[in-house]
N, C-alpha and C positions, 0 to 999 in steps of 0.2 A: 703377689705382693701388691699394695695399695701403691697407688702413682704418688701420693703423698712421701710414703716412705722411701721409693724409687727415687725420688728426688733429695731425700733426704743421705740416702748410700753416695751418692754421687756427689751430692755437698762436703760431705766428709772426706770424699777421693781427694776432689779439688784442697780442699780446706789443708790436710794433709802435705800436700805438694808446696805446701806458700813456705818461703823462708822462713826458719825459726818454729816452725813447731812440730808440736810434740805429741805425743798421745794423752797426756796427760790437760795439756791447750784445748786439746780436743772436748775433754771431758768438761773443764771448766767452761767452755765454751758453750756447750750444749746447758749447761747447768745454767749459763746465764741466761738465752734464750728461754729458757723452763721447756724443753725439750723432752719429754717424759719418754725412758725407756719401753721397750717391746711389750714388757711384764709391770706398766705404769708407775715403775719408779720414779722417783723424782731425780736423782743423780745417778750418770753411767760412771762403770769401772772401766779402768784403763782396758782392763781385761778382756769387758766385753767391745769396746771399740777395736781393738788389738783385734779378735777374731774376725769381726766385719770387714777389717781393709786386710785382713790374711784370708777371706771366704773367697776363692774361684768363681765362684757361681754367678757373683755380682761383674765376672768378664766374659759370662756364656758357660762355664763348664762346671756344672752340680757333680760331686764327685761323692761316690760313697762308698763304706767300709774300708775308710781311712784309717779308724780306730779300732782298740779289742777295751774291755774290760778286764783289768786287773784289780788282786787287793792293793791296796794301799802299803805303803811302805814309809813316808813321811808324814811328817803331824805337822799342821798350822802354825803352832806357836811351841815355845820349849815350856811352859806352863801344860802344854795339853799331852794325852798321850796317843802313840801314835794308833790305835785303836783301831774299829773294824772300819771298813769302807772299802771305796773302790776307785781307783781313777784310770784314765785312760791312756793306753799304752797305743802308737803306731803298728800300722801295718806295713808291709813293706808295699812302696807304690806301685809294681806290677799287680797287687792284689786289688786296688783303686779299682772301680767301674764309671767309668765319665755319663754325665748324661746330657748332651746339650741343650739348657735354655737358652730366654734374650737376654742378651748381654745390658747390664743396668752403665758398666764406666768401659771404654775402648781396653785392649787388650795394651797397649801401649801405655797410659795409664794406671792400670792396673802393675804392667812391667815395674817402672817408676817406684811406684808406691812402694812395691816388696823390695825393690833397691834401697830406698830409703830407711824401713822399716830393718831391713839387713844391717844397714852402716850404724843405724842409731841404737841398735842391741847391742855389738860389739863395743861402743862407748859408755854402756849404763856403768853406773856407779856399781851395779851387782857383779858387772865382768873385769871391773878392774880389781888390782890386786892392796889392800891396806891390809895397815898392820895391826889389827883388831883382833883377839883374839878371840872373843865371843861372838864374832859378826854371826849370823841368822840362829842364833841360839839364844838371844837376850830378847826379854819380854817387859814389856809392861804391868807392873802388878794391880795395878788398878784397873787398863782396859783391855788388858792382853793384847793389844795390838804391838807387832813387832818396832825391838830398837833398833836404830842405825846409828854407826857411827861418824863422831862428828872432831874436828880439830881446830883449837881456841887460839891455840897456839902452836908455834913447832914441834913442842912438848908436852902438849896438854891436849889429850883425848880421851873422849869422854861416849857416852851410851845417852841418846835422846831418844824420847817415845817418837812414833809419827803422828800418835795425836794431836801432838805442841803443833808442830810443821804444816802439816798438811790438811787443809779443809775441807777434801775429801774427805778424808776419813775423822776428819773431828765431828763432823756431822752425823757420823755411824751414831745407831744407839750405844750406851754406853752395856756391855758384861753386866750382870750382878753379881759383882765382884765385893766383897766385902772390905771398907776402907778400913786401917784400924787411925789416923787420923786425917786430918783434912787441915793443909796447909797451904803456903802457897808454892810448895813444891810437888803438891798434888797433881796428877796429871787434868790439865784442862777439857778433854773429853767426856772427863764422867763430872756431869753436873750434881 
């Protein structure tokens, strides 16, 4: 690993630990800086920051064949089908072989980190229980990006793209999704 980026793992540790944020902080965070991804992205996903401060390695201990390959069994969006592919399925951890490197953030730290990382999964919006009854089935027919559900009032909920919401992902290229018109209840991500 470049010492640049070494410094950059351990930025994130710290950055991570400060009150109030988020992995998502994280991202917009970096996007501010113009901090270009591994694979010179211009914006990181939550997803891949999520791995970085859940990777061992970065506390001394490289760990492998953690995962197997399976087929797929779930689809992206309820728009796609859930078709061929393959994702990755755990092993059990006796099956892990450790390897040890230098450690980039203290083991202590690192503890911290996956505490917090624990506490803030159990509170997402995805673990709690609403009363939605299309929740991770409802799509966007313009960018196929998935809807969330949203409440206006005590009685009034409704399905919102995360296009509208989030500038993560409005900055995605847009689908070439065919509009059939264009209003302004059009979704904002597809220009």
């Amino acid at each position: 690993m470049e010492p640049g980026e070494a410094v950059l793992v351990a930025q994130l540790f710290d950055w991570y630990l400060e009150p109030q944020a988020t992995l998502y902080r994280l991202t917009a965070r970096l996007a501010d800086l113009g901090v270009a991804t591994p694979t010179g992205q211009p914006r990181w996903t939550v997803a891949s920051v999520r791995g970085l401060l859940r990777n061992p390695a970065y506390a001394g201990r490289a760990l492998t064949n953690r995962t197997r390959a399976v087929p797929a069994r779930r689809r992206r969006s309820a728009l796609l089908p859930v078709g061929p592919g393959e994702t990755n399925a755990p092993w059990p951890p006796e099956d892990w072989i450790a390897v040890p490197v230098p450690p980039i953030v203290s083991e202590e730290t690192f503890a911290q980190v996956q505490a917090k990382l624990d506490t803030n999964q159990q509170g997402a919006a995805r673990n709690t229980q609403h009363e939605y009854l299309l929740r991770a089935l409802v799509s966007c027919g313009a960018c196929l990006l998935s809807c969330t559900g949203r409440q206006l009032h005590a009685r009034y909920r409704y399905y919102l793209c995360r296009g509208r919401t989030d500038p993560l992902r409005r900055s995605r290229a847009p689908f070439p999704v065919p509009i059939r018109r264009a209003d302004s209840r059009t979704c904002p991500s597809v220009k």
